[in-house]
N, C-alpha and C positions, 0 to 999 in steps of 0.2 A: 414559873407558873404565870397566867396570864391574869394580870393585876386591874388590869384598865383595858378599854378598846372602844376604840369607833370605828364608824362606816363613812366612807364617803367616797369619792368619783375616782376614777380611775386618773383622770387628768389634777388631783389636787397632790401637789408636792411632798413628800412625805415630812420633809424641814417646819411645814406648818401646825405640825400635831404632836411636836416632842413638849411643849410645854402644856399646852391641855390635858397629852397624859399623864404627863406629870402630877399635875393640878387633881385628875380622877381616879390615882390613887386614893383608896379609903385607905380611913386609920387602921393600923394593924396591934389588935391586943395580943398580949403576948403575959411575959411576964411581969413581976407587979411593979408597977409605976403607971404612971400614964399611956396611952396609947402610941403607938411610932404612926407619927404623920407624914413623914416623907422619908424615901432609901435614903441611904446611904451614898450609895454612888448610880450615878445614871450611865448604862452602857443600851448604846441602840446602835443601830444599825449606820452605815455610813452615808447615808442618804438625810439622817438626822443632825449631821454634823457643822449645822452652819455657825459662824464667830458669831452674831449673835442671841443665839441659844445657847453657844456656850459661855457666853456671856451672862446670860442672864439664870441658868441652872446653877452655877458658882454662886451668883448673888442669891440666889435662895439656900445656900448653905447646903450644897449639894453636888458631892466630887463627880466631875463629869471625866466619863470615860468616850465621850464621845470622838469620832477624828476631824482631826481641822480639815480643812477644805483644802486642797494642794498635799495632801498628805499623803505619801503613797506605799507608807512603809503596812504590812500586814496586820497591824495594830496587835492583838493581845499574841499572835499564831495560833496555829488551827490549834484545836481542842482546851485551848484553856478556859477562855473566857466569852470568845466569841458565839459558842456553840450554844449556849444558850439562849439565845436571842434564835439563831437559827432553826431551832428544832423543836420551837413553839409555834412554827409555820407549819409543818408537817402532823403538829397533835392537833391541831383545829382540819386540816385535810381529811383527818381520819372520819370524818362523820360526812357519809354518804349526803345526806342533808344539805352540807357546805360547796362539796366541791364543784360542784354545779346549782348556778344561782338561779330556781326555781321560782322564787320569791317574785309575785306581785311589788309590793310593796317596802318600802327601806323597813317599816315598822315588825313586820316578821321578819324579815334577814337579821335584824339585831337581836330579834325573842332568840333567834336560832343560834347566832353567835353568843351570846349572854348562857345560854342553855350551854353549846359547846365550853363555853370560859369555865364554869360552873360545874361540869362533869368531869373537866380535865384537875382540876384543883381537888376534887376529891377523891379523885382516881391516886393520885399523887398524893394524898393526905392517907388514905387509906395504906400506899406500899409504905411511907416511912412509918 
């Protein structure tokens, strides 16, 4: 499920926005104790995987599943742990709305993405 998300330029790195979203996780209530403020483990894409961010996800107490840089082995194989990450690109496609950026303004592309994040989480909250 899509936890956190920004917008930004086509030309901005994807290496630059693994610890911001980190960071824009909110707290997740749950069962009783206090709130969980950060996963457990960080798995993104390999485009997120630079040494340091994984540097610095580790120091926040925070198991990275991310791939090193030079690393060319398939990381988790298809279906186990990857797919996840991949096939929360295709549930935000699904909203006609999205797939073509319509959008004046960065300020409604994010109402619209916030909207899609927000419809997909209870779509999902709903089947379990």
């Amino acid at each position: 499920m899509p936890l956190a998300h920004f917008l930004t330029g086509a030309n901005v790195p994807d290496g630059h926005l693994a610890l911001p979203l980190l960071h824009a996780i909110p707290p997740i209530r749950g069962r009783a104790g206090p709130p969980i403020c950060r996963p457990e483990y960080y798995l993104a894409d390999r485009g997120y995987g630079w040494e340091w961010n994984i540097i610095r996800v580790k120091a926040m107490g925070v198991k990275s599943l991310l791939a090193r840089p030079g690393d060319n082995t398939h990381g988790s194989g298809l279906g186990k742990l990857r797919y996840v990450v991949e096939r929360t690109i295709p549930w935000f496609k699904a909203w006609r709305r999205l797939r073509v950026c319509y959008e004046k303004t960065p300020l409604s592309l994010i109402g619209f993405h916030t909207l899609a994040a927000a419809m997909i989480c209870f779509n999902k909250a709903l089947r379990s």
